[in-house]
C-alpha positions in Angstrom: 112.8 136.4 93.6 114.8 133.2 94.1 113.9 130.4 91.3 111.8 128.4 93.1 113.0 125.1 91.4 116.6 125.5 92.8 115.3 126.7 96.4 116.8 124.7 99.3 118.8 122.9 96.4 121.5 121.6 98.4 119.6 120.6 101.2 117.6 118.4 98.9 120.3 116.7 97.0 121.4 115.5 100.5 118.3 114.1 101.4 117.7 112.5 98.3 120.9 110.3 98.8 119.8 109.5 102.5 116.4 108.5 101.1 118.5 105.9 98.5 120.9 105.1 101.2 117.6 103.9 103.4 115.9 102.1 100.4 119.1 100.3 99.4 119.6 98.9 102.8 115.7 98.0 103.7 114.3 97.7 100.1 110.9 97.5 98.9 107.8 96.2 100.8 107.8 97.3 104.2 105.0 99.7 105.7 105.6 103.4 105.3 106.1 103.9 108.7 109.1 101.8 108.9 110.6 104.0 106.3 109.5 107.1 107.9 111.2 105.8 111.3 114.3 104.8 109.6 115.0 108.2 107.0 114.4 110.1 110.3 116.4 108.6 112.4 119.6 108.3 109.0 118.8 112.2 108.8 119.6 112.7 112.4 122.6 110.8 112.1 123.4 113.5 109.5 122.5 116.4 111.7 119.7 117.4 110.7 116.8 118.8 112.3 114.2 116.3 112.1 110.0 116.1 113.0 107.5 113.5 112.7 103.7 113.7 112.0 104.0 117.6 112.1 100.1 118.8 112.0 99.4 121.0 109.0 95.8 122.8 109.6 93.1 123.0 107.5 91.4 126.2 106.8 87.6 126.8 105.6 85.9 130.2 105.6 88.3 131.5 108.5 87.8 128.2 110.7 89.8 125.6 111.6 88.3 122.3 110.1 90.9 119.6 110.5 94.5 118.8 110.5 96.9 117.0 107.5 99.9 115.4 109.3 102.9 116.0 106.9 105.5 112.8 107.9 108.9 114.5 108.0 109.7 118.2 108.2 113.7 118.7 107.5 115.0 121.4 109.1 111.7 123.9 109.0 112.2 124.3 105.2 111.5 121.0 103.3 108.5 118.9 103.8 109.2 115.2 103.0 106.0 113.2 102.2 106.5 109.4 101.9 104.9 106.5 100.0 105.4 102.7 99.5 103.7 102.5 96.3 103.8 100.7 93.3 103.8 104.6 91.6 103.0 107.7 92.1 99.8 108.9 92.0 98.4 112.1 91.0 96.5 112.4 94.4 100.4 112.1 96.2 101.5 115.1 94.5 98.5 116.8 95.0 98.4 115.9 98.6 101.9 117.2 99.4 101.0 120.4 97.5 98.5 121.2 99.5 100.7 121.0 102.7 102.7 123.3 100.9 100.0 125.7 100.1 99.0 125.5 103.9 102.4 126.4 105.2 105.5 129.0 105.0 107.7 125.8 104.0 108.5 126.2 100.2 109.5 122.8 99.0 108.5 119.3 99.6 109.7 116.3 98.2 107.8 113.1 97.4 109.7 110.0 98.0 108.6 106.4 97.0 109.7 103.0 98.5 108.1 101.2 96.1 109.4 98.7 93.8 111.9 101.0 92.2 112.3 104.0 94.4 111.4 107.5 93.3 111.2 111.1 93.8 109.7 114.3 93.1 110.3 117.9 94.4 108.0 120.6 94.6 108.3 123.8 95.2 106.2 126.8 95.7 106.9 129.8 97.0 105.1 132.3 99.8 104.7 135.1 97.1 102.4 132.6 94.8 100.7 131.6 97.6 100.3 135.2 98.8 98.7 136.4 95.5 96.9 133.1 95.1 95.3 134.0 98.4 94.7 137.9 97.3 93.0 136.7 94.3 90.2 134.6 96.2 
């Protein structure tokens, strides 16, 4: 089994410096959308595959109850969820975990525009999510 904190490893690194290059050319204070608009479209200067507002469904007792909207999805395999916040917060990590546990996509990363810009990457992988979902 692949370790799950080095999955997509490159691919990461190389958004992480596109998400500095963006905040050290708009800086802090702008709405998160501006940031979203502007990562996607440094990304797709990269080559990248790039989607906005990707719907993630919601699941309850077999039934479709409602829809996250994830802001970037790179490439198919890493969900980028972005804040303008003065920190993170444990509800943003738990927020992008949960599109994680409601997709194939492995790894997300959490990026901040705040005052002093910040990341964090998570991973987890199909086979936890798989016996998470055996053990319910």
């Amino acid at each position: 089994m692949p370790n799950e904190q080095f999955l997509h490893s490159e691919l990461t690194e190389k958004i992480i410096g596109t998400f500095y290059e963006v905040y050290n050319e708009l800086g802090h204070g702008f709405l998160e959308s501006v940031y979203e608009n502007s990562l996607a479209i440094a990304l797709r200067e990269k080559g990248f595959d790039v989607q906005q507002q990707v719907a993630v469904p919601v699941w309850f007792h077999g039934q479709r109850v409602g829809d996250f909207y994830a802001d970037i999805v790179v490439n198919d395999l890493i969900i980028l969820e972005l804040k303008a916040a003065r920190a993170f917060d444990h509800a943003h990590i738990a927020q992008l975990l949960n599109y994680l546990r409601a997709t194939e996509i492995e790894v997300g990363l959490l990026l901040n525009f705040g005052p002093k810009p910040e990341f964090k990457r998570q991973a987890f992988s199909n086979s936890r999510k798989k016996l998470a979902a055996d053990l319910r």
